[in-house]
N, CA and C of each residue as an Amber inpcrd file, in Angstrom:
protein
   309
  -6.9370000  -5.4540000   6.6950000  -6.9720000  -6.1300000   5.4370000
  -5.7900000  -7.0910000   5.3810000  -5.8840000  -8.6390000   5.4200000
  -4.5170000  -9.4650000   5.0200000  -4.3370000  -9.4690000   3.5960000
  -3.4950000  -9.1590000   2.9710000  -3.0570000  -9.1750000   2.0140000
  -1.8010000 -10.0170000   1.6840000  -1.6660000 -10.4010000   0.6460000
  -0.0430000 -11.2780000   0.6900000   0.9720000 -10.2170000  -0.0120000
   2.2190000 -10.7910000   0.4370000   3.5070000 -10.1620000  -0.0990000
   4.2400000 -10.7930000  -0.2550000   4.0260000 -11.7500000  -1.2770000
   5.4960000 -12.6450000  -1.5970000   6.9500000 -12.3680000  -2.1620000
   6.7300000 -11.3540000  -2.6890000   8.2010000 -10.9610000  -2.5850000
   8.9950000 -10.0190000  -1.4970000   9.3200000 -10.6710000  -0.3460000
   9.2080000 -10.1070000   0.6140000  10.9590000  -9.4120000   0.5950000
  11.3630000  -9.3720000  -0.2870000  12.9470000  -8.7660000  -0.3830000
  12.6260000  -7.8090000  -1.2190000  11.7520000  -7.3030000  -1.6110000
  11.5600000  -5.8230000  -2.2450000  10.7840000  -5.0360000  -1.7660000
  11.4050000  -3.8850000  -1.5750000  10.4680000  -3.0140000  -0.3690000
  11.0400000  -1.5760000  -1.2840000   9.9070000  -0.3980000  -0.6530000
  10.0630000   0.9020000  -1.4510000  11.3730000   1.2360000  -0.5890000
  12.5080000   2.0400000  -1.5130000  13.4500000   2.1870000  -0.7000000
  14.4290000   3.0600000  -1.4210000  14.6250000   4.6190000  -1.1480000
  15.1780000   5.1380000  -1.7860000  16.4490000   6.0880000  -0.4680000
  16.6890000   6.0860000   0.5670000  18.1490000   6.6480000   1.0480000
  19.0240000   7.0570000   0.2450000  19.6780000   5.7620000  -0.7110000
  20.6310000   6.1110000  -1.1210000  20.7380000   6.7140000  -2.6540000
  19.7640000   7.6100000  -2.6220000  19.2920000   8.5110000  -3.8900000
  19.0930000   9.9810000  -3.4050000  19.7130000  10.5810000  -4.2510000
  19.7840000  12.2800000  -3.9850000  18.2900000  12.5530000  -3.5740000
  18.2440000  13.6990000  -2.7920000  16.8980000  14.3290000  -2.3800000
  15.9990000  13.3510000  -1.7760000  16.2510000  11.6950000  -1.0240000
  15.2680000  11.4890000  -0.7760000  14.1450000  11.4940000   0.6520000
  14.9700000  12.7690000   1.7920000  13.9330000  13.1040000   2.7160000
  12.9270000  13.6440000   2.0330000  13.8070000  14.5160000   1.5160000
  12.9950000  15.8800000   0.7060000  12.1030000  15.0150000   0.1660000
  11.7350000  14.1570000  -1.0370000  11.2350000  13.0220000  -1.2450000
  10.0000000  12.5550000  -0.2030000  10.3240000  11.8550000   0.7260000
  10.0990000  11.2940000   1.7460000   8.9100000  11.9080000   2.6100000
   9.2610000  13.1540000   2.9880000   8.6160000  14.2280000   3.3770000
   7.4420000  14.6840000   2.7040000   7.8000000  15.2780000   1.3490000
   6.8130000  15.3230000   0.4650000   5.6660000  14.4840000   0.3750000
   5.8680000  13.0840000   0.0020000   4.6960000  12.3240000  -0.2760000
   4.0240000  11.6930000   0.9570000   5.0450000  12.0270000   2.6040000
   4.0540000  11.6330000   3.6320000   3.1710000  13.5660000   3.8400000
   3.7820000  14.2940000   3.3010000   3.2840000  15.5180000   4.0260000
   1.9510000  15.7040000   3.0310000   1.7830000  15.0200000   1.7890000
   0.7010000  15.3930000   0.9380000  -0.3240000  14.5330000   0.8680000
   0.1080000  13.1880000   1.8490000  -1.3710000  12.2130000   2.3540000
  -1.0940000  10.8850000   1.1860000   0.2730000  11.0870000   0.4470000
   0.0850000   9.7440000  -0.5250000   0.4780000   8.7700000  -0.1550000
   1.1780000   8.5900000   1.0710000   1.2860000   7.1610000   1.2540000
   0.0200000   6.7340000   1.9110000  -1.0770000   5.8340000   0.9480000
  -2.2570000   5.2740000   1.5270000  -2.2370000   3.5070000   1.9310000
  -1.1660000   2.9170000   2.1890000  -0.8810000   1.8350000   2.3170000
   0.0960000   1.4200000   3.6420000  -0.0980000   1.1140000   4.8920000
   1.1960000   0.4220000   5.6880000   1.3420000  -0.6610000   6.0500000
   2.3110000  -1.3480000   5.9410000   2.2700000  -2.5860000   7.2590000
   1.7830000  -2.3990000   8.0690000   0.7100000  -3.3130000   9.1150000
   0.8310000  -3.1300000  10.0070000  -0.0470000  -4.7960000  10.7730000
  -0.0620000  -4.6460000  11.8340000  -0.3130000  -6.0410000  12.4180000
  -1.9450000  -6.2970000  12.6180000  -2.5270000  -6.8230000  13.0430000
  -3.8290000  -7.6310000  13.0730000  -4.9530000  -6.5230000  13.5110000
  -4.0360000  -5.5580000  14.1980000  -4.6390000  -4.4360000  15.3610000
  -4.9570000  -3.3080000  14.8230000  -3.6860000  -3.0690000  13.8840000
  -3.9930000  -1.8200000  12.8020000  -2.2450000  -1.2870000  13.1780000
  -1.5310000  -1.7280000  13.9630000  -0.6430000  -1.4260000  14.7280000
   0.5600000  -1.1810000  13.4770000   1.4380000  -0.0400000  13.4670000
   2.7950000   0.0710000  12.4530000   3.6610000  -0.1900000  13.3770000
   4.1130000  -1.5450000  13.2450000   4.9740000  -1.9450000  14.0800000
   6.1240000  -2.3380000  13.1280000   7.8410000  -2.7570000  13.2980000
   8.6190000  -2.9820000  12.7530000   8.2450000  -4.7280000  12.4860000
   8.1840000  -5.2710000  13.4050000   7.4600000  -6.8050000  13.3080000
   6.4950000  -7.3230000  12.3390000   5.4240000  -5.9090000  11.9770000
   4.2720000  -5.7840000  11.0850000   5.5880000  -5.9390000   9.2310000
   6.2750000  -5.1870000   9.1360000   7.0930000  -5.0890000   8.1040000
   7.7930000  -5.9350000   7.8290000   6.8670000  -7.0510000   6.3520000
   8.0240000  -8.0050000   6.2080000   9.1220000  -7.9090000   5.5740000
   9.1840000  -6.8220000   4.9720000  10.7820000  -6.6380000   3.8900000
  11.3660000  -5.2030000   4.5620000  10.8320000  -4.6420000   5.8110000
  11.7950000  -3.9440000   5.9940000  11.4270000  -1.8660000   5.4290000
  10.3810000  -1.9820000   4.8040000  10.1070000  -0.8440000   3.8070000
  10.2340000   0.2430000   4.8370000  11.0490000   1.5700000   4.1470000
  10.7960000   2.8010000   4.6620000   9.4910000   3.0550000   5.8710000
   9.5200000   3.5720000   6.7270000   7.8020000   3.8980000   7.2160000
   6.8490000   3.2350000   7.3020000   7.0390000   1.6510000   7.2390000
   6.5260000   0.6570000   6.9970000   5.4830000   0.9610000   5.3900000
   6.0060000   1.5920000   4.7000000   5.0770000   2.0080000   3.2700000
   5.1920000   0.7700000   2.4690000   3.7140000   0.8290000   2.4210000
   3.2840000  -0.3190000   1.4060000   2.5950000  -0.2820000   0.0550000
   2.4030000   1.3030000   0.4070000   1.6910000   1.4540000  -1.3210000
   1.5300000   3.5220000  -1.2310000   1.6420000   3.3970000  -1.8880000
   1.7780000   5.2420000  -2.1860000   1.0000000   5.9130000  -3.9040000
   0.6080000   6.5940000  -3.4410000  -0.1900000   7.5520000  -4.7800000
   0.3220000   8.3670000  -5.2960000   0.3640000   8.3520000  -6.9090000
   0.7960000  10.2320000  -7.2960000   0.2320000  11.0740000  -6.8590000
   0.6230000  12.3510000  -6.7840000  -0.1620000  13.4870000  -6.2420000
  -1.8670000  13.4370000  -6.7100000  -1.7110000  12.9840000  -8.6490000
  -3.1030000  13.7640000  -8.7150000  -3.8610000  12.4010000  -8.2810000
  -3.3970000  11.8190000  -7.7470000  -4.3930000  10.1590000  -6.7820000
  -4.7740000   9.2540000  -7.8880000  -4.7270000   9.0230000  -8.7960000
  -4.9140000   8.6050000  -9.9890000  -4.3960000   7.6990000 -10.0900000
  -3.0240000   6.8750000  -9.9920000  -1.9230000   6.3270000  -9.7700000
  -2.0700000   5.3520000  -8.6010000  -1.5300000   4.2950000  -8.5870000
  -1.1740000   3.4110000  -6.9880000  -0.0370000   2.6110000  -7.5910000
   0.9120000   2.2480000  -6.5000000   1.9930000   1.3920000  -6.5750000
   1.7030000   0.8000000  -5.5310000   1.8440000  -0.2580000  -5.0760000
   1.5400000  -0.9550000  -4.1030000   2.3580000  -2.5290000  -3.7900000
   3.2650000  -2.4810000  -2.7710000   3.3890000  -4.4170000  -3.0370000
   2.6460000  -5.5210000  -2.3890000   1.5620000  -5.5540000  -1.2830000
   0.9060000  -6.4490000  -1.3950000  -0.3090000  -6.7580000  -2.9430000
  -0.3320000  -8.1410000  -2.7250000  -1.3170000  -8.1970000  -4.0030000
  -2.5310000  -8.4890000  -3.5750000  -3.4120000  -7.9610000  -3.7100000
  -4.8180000  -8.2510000  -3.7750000  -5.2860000  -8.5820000  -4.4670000
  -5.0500000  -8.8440000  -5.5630000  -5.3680000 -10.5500000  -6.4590000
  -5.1060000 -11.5000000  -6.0420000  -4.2360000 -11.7060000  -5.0910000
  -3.9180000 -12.9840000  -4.2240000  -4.7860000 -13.2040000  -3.0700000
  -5.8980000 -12.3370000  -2.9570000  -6.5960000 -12.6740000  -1.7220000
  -8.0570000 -11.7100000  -2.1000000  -8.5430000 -12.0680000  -3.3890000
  -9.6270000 -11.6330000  -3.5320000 -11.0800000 -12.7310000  -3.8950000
 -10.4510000 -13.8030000  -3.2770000 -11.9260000 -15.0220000  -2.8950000
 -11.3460000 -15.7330000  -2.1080000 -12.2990000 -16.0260000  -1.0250000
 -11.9700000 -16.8400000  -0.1980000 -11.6830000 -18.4380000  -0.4380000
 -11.4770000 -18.7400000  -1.2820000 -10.5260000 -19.7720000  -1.9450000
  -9.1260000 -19.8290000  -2.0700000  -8.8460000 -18.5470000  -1.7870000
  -7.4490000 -17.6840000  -1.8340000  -7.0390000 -17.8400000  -0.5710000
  -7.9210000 -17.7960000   0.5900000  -7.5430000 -17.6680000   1.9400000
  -8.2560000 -16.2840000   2.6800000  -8.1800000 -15.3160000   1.4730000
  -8.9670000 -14.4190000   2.1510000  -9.4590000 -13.4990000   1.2010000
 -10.5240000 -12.4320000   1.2210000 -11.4370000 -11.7880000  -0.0670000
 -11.0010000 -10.5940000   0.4150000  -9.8550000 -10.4050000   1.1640000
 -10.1280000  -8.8290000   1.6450000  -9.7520000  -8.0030000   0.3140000
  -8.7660000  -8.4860000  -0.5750000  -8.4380000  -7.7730000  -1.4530000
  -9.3480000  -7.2460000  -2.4190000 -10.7200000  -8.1580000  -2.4760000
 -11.8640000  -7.8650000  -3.5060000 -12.0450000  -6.4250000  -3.1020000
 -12.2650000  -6.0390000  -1.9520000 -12.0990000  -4.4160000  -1.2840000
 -11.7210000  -3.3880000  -2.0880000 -10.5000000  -3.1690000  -2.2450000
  -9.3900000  -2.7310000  -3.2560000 -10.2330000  -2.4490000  -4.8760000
 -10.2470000  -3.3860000  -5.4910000 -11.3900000  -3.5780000  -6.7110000
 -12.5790000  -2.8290000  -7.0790000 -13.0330000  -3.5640000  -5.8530000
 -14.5820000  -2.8780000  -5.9200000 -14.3480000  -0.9240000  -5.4690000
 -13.8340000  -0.9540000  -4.7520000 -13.2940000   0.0270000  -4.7690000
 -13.2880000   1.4180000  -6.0160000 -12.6060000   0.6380000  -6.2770000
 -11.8390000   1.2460000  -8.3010000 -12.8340000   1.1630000  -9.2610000
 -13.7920000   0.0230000  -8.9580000 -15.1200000   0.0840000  -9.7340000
 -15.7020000   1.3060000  -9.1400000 -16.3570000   1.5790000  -8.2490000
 -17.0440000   2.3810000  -7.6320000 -16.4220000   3.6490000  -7.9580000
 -15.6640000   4.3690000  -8.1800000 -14.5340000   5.4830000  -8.1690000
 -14.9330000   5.3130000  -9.8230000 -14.4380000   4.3600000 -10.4790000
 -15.1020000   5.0940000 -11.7440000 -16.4350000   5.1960000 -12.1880000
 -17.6350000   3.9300000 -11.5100000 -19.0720000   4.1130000 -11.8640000
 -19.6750000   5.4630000 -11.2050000 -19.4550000   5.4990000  -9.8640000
 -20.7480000   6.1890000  -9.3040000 -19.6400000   7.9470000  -9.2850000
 -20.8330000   8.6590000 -10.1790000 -20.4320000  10.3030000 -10.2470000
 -19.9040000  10.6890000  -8.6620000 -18.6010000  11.5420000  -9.0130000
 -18.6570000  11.9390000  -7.2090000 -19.2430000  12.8890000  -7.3740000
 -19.6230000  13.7660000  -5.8870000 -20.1260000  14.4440000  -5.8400000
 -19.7490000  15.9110000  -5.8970000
C-alpha cells in the first residue's frame, strides 16, 4: 500500500518514558501494531522508515481494536488523482467492519 507521510519528523516514540519496553512489548506481543514501514516488497527495512519510528511502527490499535492511530494518511491517496487509491482500502475497509454482521 503507498501511502504518504508528510510529516516525516514525527514518528511514534516513547524510550524516554518510564515503562516503555514493558510498553513496547505489550502492544507488539498482543498483535496491535497493524501498520509498518516497509519498502515496495513488503520488506521492514530501516531505509523503508522515513522518520525513523520505533520498529518501523506506523500505526497501532487499542487492545479492544476499535481504535487506530496511524501516521501515513490515506486520505492523501484515496483516488487516483491523488497519485494513488490505495488508501480507499483502509475506508472501505471500516465501511465493511461496520455494514456487514461478522460472523
Amino acid at each position: 500500500m503507498l501511502l504518504p507521510d508528510p510529516k516525516s519528523s514525527v514518528r511514534w516514540e516513547t524510550q524516554d518514558r518510564p515503562g516503555f519496553v514493558a510498553m513496547l512489548k505489550r502492544i507488539e506481543g498482543n498483535g496491535q501494531v497493524v501498520f509498518r514501514y516497509a519498502d515496495q516488497y513488503g520488506r521492514i527495512t530501516s531505509e523503508a522508515n522515513p522518520n525513523g519510528s520505533l520498529n518501523n511502527i506506523a500505526g497501532i490499535v487499542n487492545e479492544q481494536r476499535n481504535v487506530l492511530g496511524m501516521m501515513p494518511h490515506p486520505d492523501r491517496s484515496s483516488e487516483e488523482i491523488l497519485g494513488s487509491a490505495d488508501g480507499k482500502l483502509i475506508f472501505e475497509s471500516m465501511v465493511n467492519a461496520l455494514v456487514i454482521p461478522s460472523l
